[in-house]
Every structure is written in C-alpha cells, then in structure tokens.
Steps between C-alpha positions, in 0.01 A plus 500: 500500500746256266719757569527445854488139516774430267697759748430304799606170325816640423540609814399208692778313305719744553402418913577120387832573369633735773427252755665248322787627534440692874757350762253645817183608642634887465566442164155328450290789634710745315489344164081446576457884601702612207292279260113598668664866437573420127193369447294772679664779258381270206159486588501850526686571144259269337191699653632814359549357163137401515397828574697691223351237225148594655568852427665438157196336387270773633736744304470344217105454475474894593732600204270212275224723604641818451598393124170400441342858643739658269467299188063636545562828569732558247418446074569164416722407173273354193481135586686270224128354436345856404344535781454848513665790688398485904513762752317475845548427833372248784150526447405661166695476125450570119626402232576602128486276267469451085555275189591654133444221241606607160404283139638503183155304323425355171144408361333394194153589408525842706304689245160500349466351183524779188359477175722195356422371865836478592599582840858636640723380774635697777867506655528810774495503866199405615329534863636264754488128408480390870419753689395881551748745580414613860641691800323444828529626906377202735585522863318413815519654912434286768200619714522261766761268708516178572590199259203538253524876490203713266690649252358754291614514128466615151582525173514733172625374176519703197560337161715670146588409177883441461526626118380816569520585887092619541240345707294233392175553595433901452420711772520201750821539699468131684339324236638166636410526915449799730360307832489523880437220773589252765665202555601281754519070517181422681284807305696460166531778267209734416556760250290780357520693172602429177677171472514213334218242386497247755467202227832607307723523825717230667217407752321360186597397148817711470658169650369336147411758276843432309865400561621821639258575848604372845512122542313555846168700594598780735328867587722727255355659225625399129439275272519480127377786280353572181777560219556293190286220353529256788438705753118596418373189747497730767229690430229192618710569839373876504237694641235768323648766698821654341592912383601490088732759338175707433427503814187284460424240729556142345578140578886433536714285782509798778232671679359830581394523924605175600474288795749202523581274773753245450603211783751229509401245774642175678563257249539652203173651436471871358147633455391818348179732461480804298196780437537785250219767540345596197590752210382831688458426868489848577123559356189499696374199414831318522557378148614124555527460087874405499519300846651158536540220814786225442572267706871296471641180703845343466719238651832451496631143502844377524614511136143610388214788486162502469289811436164655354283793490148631442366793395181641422407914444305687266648696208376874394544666178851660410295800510280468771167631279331105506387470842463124485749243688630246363605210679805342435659156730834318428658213704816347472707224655881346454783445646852409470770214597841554540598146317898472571715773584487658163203420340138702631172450305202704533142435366190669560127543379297806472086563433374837419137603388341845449143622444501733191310712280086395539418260259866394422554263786771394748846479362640167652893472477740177642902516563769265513858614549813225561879619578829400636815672657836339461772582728814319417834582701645840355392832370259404278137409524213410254087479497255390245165512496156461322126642555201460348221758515139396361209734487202414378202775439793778567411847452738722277645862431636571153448125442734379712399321877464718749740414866312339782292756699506766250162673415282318270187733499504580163595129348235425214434130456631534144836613616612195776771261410576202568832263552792471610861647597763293568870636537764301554859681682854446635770716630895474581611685772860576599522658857863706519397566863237495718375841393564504125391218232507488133192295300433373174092407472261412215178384456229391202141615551238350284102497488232312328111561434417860525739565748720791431811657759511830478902505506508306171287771339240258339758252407449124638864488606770667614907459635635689771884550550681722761850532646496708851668583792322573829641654805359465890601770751 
C-alpha cells in the first residue's frame, strides 16, 4: 500500500502545519478531525485503485487467451520461414507444407562414348540439384492432458519433378513418407510405415553427411539425398528395404513397413532404433529377405555434434526369383563443430560390406567425406566439400558399381571393380528471403582403378554446373 502511506505522510504534515499555526484547543481538534478525515478518504481511493489494476490485469490475460484460441482455430498465414500452412485448434493441427527447387544444369561427359569415342555435354534443366520437389501433410492431436501430453501424429509426403509436373516414382503417390505414430518427451517419437532410413536422418549422420543438414541431432526426418555426383555417399546410410520405379523391391535410403523410434534425452543425447520387415511380409512363411535393424546415437555439445549409425539386413533379388539373403552391414560415425560464428566443419567415416554372388566374395567398401558451411553477415552463404568413396571387390551392372545395398545376386567375379570416387563440390547461395534462395553449385567427380560412376557414362571424370532457384512453402 505505497499508495496509502505516502497519503498519510502528507497528511500528517499537513496535521503539523495546521497546528502551527492553530491559536486554540478548538482549533486544534478541528484541524486534527479534518486531517484523520482526509486521510481516511485516501486510504480508501488508493484501495480502489488497487482493485481496478487487479481487474485490468485479469482483463488483459483473458483477451491474451482469447487471441491465442483464435489464432488455432482459425488458418494461420504461411510463416516468413516456409513453414507451411496451419489450421487446428487446442488440441489437434495439420499442416501443408512443400519445397519446388528448380536447376538450370550443365555437364560434361553425359553421354556414352560413340564410335570416334567422343562424348557430348549437356546444358537443360536437370532434376533438382539440392533437393526433391515435394508436397507433404504432417500434423499431430493431442490424446492426453497434462504437460507431457501423447500426441498422435503423421505424415504423407509425395515427391514431383519440376520440369515436367508428374510424379516421380510411378504409381507410388507418397513415395517420400506416408506414416502414423506417437510421440511424447518421456516415450519419444515412434513412427510406423514408410519413412525414412534411420542412418540418413538428423538423429544420425545427416548432422555430417555434408554442409547442408542440421548442425544438431534432433527427431525430424530429412537429411541429404541422392542427386548429383556428391551426393551418392548416402547410399552406405541406407537400408535393403526400398520400392523402385518398377515397382521392385530394392536397396535405397527409405523403407518399406517400418518401425522407428527416435528420443532426445537429458543432456544432449538422441538415440534411435529402426526395423524394416522384409520384402513380402504378407506371405506365410514371412519372407524376412529385405529386413534391416539400425541402431543410431548422437550428442549434441555446445558448439559441436557427434553421431553414428549401424546397420545390418539382408538384400533379395530385384526380382525376388533367388531365394537366397544376402547380408549386407554398414556403420558410420562423425560429427561436426561449429568453429566461430561463421565457420562449421563436418567430417565423418563410413564402412560397408556385402556378401555376393557364391564364389565371388564379400565386396568391402570404406568412406571419407569432409565439408564446411560459411555464414558471413548478409545474404549470402557458401559450402565446399570433398568425399572419397573406395570399394574394393565391388560388384557391377553395365560395368559401372552398383549403390550400397543394391542386389548383387547375379555379380560374376569377372565383372567387380575396384577403386575409387572422389568428388570434390561448392555452392553460393543468395537467400532473397527466408523462403526463396538463388544458388550457383559445381562439382568434379573423378575415379581410378576399375571404378566407373554411372553418371559419367564410362568416363573417369566429369563437371557438374547448375544455376537454381528453390522455393519453401
């Protein structure tokens, strides 16, 4: 009550003055009752004054809460970050969401050889340099109240080609992710369906894989992909269990009947398990040819990340008609370090080895991939990078080295290669917002032994150029 108090002092001086100057008792007593009366009526002002601030303030936190019940029942405007288009309520919400990623590409060496064995070079648009086209729904309801509600969520994510508008994998709608699960902070998130390998995603070596992933481990799916020359690393960070265009079931860097449970604990840990069930689950005496365990862990330090991953499944023919298994393991483990403000480099190490054809033997592979992100003040970013892929006893299609976890039934021990492929990139990237950037990227792929890309069509080298635009909504 400062209110009051400062009231009463002023009155009790304004006692000390009026008796100062009182001639008689009479005047005394008058002067006190008047001033008691002053003072009373001040108390009482000051208590009311109180009273309508109390109910100000409650006013004011039951229109903050009436906003807020607004802004989630109502659509929400496309965040500035392109974070999707929102509508929900209190308990339950979904989101729309996409990225269009267009290239304008240039390569040497991007046909076979003909008879003068000369080969041509391309300049078209080309299929994203970064990443796919997609549109997704993700949303999640709360089942449960509480501070650490269960939330049940999901997610469908359906990838195109920009050039010409159609799908990219035929006849699969959600090529990309179509799963269902739960998630709350002491169960973590458990997810079922078709999703992403475990080993590619920011739980694991997405945080290292090269300069453009997360800096920290977290539970989201992502991670880098598959397109252009540097980007074929990922592959040691897939699984056996994958759908192809034909519709055949093959290795790749998603999976078919997935399990996945992500967690981030105290401390910075995040672990991970995943299980994919095997090529045809469905038949009596539950196929398993195609099934895969990995297991991730990751910590996040202060200006640093650690993470690895191991996998191990079997792999059946494209065509299912070889009833063998063939088993198939890769680990990996790297990290990152945020050095200054603008400077972040990333290293890791992969291992991959596959049982082949009988009487070929194991194919027995080894990765190194270095990178750094530069951040300067201002629009404009930059990354460079280099990897180095060596496989030794490698089995091979059309004579060129088949991806990590693709089928290798039919290799003949006449037709493995070994070597290696090393690709060295960089990219400039000017960001007019935080939904829209333009890029310039490049990189220079070369191999040695018997090692040959299929992307350089038999060539030992080849130079990528593109100039794109790409678009989050």
């Amino acid at each position: 009550m400062q209110a009051s108090k400062l009231v009463l002092m002023s009155a009790a001086l304004g006692l000390a003055s009026v008796a100062a100057q009182a001639q008689g008792t009479d005047q005394l007593q008058q002067a006190l009752a008047q001033a008691q009366a002053a003072a009373a009526q001040a108390q009482a002002a000051a208590k009311q004054a109180q009273a309508a601030l109390e109910q100000a303030l409650a006013a004011a936190d039951r229109a903050k809460q009436s906003s807020a019940a607004v802004a989630a029942a109502e659509p929400a405007a496309k965040s500035a970050s392109g974070g999707g288009l929102t509508v929900g309520n209190s308990a339950s919400s979904a989101t729309l969401y996409g990225l269009i990623d267009v290239t304008l590409g240039y390569k040497n060496n991007a046909t076979s050889a003909d008879a003068s064995g000369s080969r041509r070079s391309q300049f078209t648009p080309q299929v994203a340099w970064f990443s796919g086209n997609r549109w997704g729904i993700t949303g999640s309801h709360a089942t449960s109240g509480g501070p650490d509600p269960i939330k049940a969520i999901f997610g469908l994510e359906s990838e195109f080609v920009a050039n010409t508008g159609e799908v990219d994998t035929p006849n699969i709608l959600f090529n990309r992710g179509a799963w269902l699960g739960i998630q709350s902070d002491a169960l973590g998130k458990l997810t079922f369906g078709r999703q992403n390998a475990l080993g590619r995603d920011p739980a694991s070596s997405a945080v290292y894989g090269d300069p453009y992933g997360p800096a920290k481990a977290n539970l989201e799916q992502g991670g880098y992909t598959n397109t252009n020359n540097f980007k074929q690393l990922i592959f040691y960070a897939g699984t056996p269990n994958n759908t192809n265009a034909d519709g055949n079931k093959v290795g790749g860097t998603r999976i078919n009947n997935g399990i996945v449970w992500k967690k981030a604990f105290s401390m910075g840990l995040v672990a991970g398990l995943q299980h994919s069930f095997g090529v045809d689950p469905s038949v009596a005496r539950f196929d398993t040819r195609g099934s895969s365990t990995t297991g991730s862990l990751a910590f996040n330090g202060s200006n640093y990340t650690v993470a690895g991953f191991v996998t191990n499944g079997t792999v059946a023919s494209e065509t299912l008609s070889d009833l063998n298994s063939y088993r198939h393991t890769s680990y990996s483990v790297g990290g990152n370090m945020q050095v200054t403000p603008m400077i972040r480099l990333n290293a890791g190490y992969f291992n991959y080895t596959a049982q082949q054809a009988v009487g070929v033997g194991n194919r027995k592979d080894h990765a190194l991939t270095l990178s750094a992100k530069l951040t300067p003040e201002g629009p404009l970013d930059y990354a460079v990078g280099y990897q180095v892929m060596t496989a030794n006893n490698a089995g091979t299609s059309g004579g060129y080295v088949l991806d990590a976890f693709r089928d290798m039934s039919g290799v003949k021990a006449a037709t493995v290669a070994s070597g290696n492929r090393s690709t060295a990139y960089g990219s400039a990237t000017y960001h007019l917002d935080t939904t829209t950037d333009f890029y310039l990227a490049a990189d220079h792929l070369e191999t040695t032994g018997t090692y040959l890309a299929a992307q350089a069509k038999g060539a030992k080298s080849q130079n990528e150029f593109g100039l794109g635009m790409k678009y989050k909504f």
